[in-house]
C-alpha positions as CSV (number, residue, x, y, z in Angstrom):
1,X,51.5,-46.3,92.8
2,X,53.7,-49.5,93.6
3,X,53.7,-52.8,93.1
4,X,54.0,-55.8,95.2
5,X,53.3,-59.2,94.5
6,X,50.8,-58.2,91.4
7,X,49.1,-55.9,93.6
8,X,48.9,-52.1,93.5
9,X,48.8,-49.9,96.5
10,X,49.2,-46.6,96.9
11,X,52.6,-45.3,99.0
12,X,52.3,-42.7,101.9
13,X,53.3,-40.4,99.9
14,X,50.9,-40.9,97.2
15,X,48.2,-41.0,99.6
16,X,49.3,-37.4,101.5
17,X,49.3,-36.4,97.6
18,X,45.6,-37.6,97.4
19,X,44.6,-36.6,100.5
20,X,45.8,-32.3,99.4
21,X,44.0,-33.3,96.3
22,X,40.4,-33.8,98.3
23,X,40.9,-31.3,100.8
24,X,40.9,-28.8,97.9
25,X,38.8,-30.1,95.9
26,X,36.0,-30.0,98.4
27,X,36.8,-26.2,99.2
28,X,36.5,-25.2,95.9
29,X,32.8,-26.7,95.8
30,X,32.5,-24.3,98.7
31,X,29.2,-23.4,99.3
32,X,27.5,-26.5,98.8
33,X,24.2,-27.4,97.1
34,X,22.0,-28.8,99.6
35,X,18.2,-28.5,101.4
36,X,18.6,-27.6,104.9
37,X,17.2,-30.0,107.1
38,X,15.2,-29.4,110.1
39,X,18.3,-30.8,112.8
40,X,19.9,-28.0,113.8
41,X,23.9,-28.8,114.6
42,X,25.8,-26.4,117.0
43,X,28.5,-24.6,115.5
44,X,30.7,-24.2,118.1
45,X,30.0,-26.4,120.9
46,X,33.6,-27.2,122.1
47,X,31.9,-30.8,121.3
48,X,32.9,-33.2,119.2
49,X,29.7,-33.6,117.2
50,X,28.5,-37.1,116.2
51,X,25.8,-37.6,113.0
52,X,24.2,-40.9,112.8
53,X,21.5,-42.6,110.8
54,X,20.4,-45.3,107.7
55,X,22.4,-44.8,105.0
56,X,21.6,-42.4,102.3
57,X,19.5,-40.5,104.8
58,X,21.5,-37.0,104.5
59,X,23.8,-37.3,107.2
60,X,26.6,-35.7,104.7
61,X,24.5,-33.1,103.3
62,X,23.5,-32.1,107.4
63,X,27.5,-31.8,107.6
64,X,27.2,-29.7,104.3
65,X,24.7,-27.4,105.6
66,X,26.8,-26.8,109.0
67,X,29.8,-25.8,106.4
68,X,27.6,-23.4,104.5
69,X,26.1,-21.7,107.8
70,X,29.8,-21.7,109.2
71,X,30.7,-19.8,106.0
72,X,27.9,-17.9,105.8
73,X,28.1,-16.7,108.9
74,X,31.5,-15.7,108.9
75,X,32.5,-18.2,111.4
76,X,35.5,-19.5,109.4
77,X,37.1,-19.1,106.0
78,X,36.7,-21.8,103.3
79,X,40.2,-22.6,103.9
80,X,40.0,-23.7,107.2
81,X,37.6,-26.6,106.0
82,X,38.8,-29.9,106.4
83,X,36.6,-32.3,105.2
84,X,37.1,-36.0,104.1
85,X,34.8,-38.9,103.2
86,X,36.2,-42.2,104.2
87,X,33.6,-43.6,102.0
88,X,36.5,-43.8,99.6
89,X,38.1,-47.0,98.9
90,X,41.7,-45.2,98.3
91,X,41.6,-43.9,101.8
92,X,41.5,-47.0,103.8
93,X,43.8,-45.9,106.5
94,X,46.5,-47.9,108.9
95,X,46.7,-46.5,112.8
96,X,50.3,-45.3,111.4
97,X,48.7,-43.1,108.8
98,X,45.9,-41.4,110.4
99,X,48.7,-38.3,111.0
100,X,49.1,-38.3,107.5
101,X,45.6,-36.0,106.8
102,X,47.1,-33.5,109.2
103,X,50.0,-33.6,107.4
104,X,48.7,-33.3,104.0
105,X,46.6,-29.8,105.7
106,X,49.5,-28.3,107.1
107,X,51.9,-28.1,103.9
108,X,48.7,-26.2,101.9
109,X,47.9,-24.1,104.7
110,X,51.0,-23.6,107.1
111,X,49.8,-20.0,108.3
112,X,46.7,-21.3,109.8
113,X,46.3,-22.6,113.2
114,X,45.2,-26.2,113.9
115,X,42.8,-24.9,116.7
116,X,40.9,-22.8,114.0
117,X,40.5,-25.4,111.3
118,X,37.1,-27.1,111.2
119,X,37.5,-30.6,110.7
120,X,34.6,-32.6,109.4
121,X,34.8,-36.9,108.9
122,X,32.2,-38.1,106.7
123,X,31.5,-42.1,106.9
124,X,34.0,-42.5,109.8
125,X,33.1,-45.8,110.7
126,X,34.8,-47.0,107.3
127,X,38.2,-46.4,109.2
128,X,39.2,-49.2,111.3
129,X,40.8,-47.7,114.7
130,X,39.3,-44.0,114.6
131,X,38.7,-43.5,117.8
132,X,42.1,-42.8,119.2
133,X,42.9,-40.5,116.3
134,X,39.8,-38.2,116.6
135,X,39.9,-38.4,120.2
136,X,44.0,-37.2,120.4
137,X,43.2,-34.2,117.9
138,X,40.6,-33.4,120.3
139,X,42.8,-32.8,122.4
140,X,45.8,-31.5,121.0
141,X,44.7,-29.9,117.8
142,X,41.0,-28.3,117.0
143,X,37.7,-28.6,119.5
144,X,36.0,-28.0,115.7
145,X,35.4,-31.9,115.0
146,X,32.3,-33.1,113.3
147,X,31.9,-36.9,112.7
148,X,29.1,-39.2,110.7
149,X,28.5,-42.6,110.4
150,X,26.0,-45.1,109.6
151,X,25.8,-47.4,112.7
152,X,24.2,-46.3,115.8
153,X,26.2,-48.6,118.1
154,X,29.3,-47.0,117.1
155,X,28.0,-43.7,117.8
156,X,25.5,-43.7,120.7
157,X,27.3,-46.6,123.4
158,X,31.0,-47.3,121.8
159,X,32.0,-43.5,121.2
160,X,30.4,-42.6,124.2
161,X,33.0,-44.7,126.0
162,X,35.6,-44.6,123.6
163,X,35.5,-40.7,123.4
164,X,34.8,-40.0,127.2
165,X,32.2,-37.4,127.4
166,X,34.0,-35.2,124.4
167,X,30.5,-35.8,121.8
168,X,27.4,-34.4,121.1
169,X,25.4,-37.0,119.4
170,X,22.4,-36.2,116.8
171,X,20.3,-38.7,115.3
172,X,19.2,-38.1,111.2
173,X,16.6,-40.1,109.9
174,X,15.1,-39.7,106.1
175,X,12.4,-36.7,105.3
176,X,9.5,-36.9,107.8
177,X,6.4,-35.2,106.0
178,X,7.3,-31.3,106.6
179,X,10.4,-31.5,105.1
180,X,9.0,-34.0,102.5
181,X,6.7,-30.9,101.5
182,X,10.3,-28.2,101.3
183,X,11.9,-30.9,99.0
184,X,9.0,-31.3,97.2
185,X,7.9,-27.2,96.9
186,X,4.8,-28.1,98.6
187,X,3.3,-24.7,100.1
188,X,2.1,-26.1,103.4
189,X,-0.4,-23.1,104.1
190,X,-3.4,-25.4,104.0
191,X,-6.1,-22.5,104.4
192,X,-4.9,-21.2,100.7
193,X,-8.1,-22.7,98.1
194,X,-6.0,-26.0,96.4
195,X,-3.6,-26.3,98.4
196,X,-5.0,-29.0,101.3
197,X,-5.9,-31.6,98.7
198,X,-2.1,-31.1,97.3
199,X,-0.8,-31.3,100.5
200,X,-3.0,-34.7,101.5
201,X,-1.9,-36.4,98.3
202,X,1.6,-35.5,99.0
203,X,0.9,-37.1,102.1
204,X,-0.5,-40.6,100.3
205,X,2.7,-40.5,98.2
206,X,5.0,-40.1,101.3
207,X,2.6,-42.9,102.8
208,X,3.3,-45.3,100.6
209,X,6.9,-44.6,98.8
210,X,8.8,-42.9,101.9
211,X,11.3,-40.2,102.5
212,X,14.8,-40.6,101.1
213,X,15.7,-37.7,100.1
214,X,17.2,-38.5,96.7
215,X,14.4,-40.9,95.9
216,X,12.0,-37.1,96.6
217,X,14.3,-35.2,94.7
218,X,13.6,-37.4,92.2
219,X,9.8,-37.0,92.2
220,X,10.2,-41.3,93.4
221,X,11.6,-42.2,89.9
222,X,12.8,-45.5,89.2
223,X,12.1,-45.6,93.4
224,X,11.7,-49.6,94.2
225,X,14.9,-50.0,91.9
226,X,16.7,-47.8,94.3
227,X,15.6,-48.9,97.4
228,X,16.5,-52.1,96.2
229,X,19.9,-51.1,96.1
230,X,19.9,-49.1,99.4
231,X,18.8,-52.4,101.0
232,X,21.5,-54.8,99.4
233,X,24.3,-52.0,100.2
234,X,22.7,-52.2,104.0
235,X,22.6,-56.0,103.9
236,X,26.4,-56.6,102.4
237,X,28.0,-53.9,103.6
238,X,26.4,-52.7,106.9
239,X,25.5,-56.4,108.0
240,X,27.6,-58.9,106.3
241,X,30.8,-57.5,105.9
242,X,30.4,-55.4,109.2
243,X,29.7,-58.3,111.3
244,X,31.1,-61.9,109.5
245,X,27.4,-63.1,109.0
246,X,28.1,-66.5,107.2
247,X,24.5,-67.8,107.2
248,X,23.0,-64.8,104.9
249,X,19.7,-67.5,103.7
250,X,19.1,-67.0,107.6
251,X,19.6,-63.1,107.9
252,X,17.1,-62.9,104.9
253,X,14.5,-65.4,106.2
254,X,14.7,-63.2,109.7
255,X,14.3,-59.5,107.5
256,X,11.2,-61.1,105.4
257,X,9.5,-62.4,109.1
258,X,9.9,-59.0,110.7
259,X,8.9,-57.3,107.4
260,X,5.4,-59.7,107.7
261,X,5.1,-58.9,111.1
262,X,5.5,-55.0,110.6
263,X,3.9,-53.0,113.8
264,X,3.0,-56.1,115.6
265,X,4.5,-57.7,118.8
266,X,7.1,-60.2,117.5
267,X,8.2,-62.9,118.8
268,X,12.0,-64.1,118.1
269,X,11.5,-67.4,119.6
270,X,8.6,-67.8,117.6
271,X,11.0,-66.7,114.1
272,X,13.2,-69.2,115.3
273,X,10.8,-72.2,115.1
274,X,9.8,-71.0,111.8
275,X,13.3,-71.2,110.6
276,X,14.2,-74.8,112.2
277,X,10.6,-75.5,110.7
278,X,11.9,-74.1,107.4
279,X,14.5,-76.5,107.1
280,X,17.5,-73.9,107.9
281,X,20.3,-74.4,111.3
282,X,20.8,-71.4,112.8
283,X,21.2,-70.6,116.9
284,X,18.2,-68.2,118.4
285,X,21.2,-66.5,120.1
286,X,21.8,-65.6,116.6
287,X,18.9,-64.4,116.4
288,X,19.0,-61.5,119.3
289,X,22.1,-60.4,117.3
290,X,21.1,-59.8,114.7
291,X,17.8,-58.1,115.8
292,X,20.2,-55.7,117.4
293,X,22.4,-55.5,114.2
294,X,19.8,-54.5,112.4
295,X,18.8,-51.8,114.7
296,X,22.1,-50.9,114.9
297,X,22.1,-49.7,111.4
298,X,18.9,-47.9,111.5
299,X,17.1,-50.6,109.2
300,X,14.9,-51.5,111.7
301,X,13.4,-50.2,115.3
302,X,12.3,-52.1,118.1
303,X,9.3,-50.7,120.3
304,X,9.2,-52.1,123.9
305,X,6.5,-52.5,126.1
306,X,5.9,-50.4,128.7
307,X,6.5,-51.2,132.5
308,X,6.2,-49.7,135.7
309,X,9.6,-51.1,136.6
310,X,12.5,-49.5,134.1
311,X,14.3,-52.9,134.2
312,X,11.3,-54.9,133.4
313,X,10.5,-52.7,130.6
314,X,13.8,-52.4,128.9
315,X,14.7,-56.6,129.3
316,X,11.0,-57.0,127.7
317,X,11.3,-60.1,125.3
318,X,7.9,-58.4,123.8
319,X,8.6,-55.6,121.5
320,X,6.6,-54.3,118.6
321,X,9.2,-54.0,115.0
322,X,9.1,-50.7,112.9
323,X,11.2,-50.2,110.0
324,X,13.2,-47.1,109.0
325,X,11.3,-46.3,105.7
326,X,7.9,-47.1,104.3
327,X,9.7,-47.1,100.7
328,X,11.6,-49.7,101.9
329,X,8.8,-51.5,103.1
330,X,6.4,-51.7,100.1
331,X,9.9,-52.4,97.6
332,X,10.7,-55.4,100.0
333,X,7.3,-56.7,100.5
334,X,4.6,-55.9,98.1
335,X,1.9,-56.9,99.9
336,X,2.0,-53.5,101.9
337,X,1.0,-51.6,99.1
338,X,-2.7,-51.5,100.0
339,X,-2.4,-52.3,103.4
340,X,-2.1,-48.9,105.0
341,X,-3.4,-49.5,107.8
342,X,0.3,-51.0,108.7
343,X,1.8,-48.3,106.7
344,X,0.4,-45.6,108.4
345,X,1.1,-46.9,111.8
346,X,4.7,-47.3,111.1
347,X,4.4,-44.2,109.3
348,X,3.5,-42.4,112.7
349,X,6.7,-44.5,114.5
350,X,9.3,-42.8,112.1
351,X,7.6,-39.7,113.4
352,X,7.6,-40.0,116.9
353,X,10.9,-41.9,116.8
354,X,12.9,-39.1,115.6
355,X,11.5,-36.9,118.2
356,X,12.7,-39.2,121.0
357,X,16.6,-39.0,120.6
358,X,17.9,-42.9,120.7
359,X,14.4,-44.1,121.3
360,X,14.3,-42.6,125.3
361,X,10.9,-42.4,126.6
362,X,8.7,-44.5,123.3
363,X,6.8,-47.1,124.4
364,X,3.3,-49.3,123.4
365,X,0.8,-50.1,126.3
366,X,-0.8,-53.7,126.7
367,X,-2.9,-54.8,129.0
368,X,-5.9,-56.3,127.8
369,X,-6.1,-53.7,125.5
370,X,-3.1,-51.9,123.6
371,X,-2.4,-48.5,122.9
372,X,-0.1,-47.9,119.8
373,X,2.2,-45.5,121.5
374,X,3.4,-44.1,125.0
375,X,5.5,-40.8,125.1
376,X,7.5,-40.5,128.3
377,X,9.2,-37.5,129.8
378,X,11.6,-37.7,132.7
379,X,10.1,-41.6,133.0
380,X,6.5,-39.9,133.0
381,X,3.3,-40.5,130.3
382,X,2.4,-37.5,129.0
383,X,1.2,-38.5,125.7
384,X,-0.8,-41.3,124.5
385,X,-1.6,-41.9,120.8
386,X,-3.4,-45.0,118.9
387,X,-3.1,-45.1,114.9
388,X,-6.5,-45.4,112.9
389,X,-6.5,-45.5,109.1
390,X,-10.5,-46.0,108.7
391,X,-12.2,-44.9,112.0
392,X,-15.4,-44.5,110.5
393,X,-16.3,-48.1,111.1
394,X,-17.5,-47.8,114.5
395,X,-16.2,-51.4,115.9
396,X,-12.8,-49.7,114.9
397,X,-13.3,-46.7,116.6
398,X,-14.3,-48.4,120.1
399,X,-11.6,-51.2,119.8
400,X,-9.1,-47.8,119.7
401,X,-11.0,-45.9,122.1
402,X,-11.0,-49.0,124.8
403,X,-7.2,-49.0,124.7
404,X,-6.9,-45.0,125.0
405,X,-8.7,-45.3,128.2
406,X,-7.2,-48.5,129.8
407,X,-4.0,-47.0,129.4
408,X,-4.9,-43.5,130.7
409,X,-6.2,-45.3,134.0
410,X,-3.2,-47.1,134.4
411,X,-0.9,-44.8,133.4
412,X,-2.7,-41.8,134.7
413,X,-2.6,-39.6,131.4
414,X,-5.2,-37.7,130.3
415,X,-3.7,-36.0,127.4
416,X,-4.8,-38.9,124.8
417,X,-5.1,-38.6,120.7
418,X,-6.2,-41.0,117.9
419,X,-4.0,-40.1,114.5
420,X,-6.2,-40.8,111.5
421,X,-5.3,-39.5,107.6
422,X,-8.0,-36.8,107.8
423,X,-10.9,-36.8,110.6
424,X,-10.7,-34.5,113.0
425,X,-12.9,-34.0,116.1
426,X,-13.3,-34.1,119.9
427,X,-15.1,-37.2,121.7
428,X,-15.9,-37.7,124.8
429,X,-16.3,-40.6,127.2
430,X,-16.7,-40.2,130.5
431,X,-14.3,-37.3,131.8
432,X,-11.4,-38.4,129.4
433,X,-11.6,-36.2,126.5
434,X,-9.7,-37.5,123.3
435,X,-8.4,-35.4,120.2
436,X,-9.0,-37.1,117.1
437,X,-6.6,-35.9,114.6
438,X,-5.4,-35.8,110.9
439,X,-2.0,-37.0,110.7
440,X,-0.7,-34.4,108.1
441,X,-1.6,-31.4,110.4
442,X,0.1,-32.7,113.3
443,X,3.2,-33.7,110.8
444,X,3.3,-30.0,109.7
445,X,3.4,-28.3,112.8
């Protein structure tokens, strides 16, 4: 290590040391100790293969997984790993040094061929000017590339362009229910005697404290404490730093107004009057930006209203706000905890959402009724759903009921369902039939 000016840094040299240091490192902990998760990532696509989602999701431990089954099934040797985490603070690269990793592989390993090593980038987006590199050993080196990152404009609309049609992009998003039920050892055979009532107060724990996987792992222990810290990490890091914010009192006011107006329509204009009310300068441009930052990191999800018209509906100023994690909702705002009406609602989002790759084809209806959600396929409905925590109040159940068939009429779908923690049955009215569900069954299929 040198010194200039009082300051260390570390030489090339010392970094190509570093760098042989890591790459066998990791190939000696070869296989790895992780839970599969339920995305399945092509082995050998000829793809580069793009992994996004919130922080502390699993995206690393989905690139784990992919290096076990390579191993495992006797795709490729443990040698021919490459992997690196640029979540690293010694391995902040230069453009000039990017070479150096390949480098660093080729003196341990000069018998093997680049075009057989699998090369595997953890935390990309933590190296400034990527692209280029990744997208020249594409092309010259190995078609075995597998990326991750935390921010879903980098890797759904920027590499898109910037690596021209070479990626495969998969979306990771924290434990929904069934895999909340493997990490826990939950035997989801609900017919056995005991275990339904396990399995239904798994789900209120899920409900209410969410699914990061280390917080499960961890049977939720000293949970809020760490979500706290997910969320400050996400706010500095993925926010501040990422983007220059200057005015955080403003990016904080903006989180606690969507927070309050969790699974409802929100208006930012109306946010923006709060804040001038509030006493605090900002733009409502500013605003917009950083409604789309926040998305952007996976903290937060917008639902837009649906519309005939494609255009209409994706420039809608009126979009209901999800967030990523209801363990991050109840440790941000406490007044959730025994609201789980809202809970359960956004509950069902995280559901949907990470069936519908980058949000294509989720919508909510509203006309002078609303329907909680509108599944699309090839731009048609083919699955409408409202969320009902307590539909045995029967005002409750025709409120739902009156949206579910407004929207069928309009939209012309038929195939309708009301999501509720445990009832189950078949109602009719008229000649629309609607499924009344338990939440947990449909979560487990």
């Amino acid at each position: 290590m040198s010194v200039i000016n009082g300051k260390n840094f570390i030489t090339m040299k010392e970094k190509k040391e570093l760098l042989k240091s890591k790459i066998l490192e990791f190939q000696q902990s070869i296989p790895l100790a992780c839970i599969p998760r339920k995305t399945e990532i092509p082995l050998n696509s000829g793809k580069i293969i793009s992994v996004c989602g919130v922080r502390r999701c699993g995206k690393t431990y989905v690139l784990y997984d992919t290096i076990n089954k390579l191993i495992k099934n006797k795709r490729t040797s443990v040698k021919n790993i490459l992997f690196l985490s640029f979540d690293d603070e010694r391995l902040l690269f230069k453009t000039v040094e990017f070479d150096l990793i390949l480098q660093a592989y080729n003196e341990l390993f000069p018998e093997i061929k680049m075009k057989d090593v699998y090369i595997f980038f953890d935390e990309i987006q933590m190296a400034d000017g990527w692209e280029p590199f990744v997208r020249r050993i594409y092309d010259s080196a190995t078609k075995n590339i597998f990326i991750s990152g935390s921010n879903s404009k980098l890797l759904a609309t920027e590499i898109a362009t910037s690596l021209r049609g070479r990626t495969l992009q998969f979306e990771i998003f924290p434990l929904d229910f069934k895999e909340y039920c493997t990490f826990r050892k939950l035997n989801t055979n609900y017919y056995l005697p005991g275990n339904k009532a396990k399995i239904i107060n798994g789900f209120q724990q899920y409900l209410q404290k969410g699914g990061f996987p280390e917080i499960v792992l961890n049977n939720y222990r000293f949970y809020e404490t760490t979500i706290q810290e997910y969320y400050h990490i996400m706010l500095f890091k993925d926010i501040v730093e990422r983007y220059d914010i200057r005015n955080i009192p403003v990016l904080k006011y903006f989180i606690s107004r969507l927070l309050a107006n969790l699974a409802k329509p929100t208006s930012i204009h109306k946010i923006y009057n709060e804040i001038k009310s509030a006493g605090l300068k900002t733009d409502k441009n500013i605003l917009y930006e950083l409604a789309d930052m926040l998305e952007a990191i996976y903290f937060t999800q917008r639902l837009p209203k649906y519309n005939k018209s494609v255009l209409k509906t994706e420039l809608a100023n009126e979009k209901k706000n999800y967030f990523i994690d209801n363990g991050m909702v109840n440790a941000l705002n406490y007044s959730y905890n025994d609201d789980f009406g809202k809970l359960f609602e956004n509950n069902v989002f995280q559901w949907l959402r990470a069936k519908m790759p980058f949000q294509r084809g989720l919508y909510f209806f509203k006309g002078k009724k609303e329907c909680d959600f509108v599944l699309l396929d090839r731009d048609k409905p083919i699955k409408l759903i409202q969320v009902c925590w307590n539909i045995s109040d029967n005002a409750t159940l025709k409120r739902e009921v009156a949206g579910l068939i407004e929207a069928s009429e309009y939209l012309k779908c038929r195939n309708v369902f009301i999501f509720t923690p445990e009832h189950e049955e078949v109602i009719t009215e008229g000649k629309l039939k609607i499924q009344i569900v338990a939440a947990w069954k449909e979560m487990l299929k």
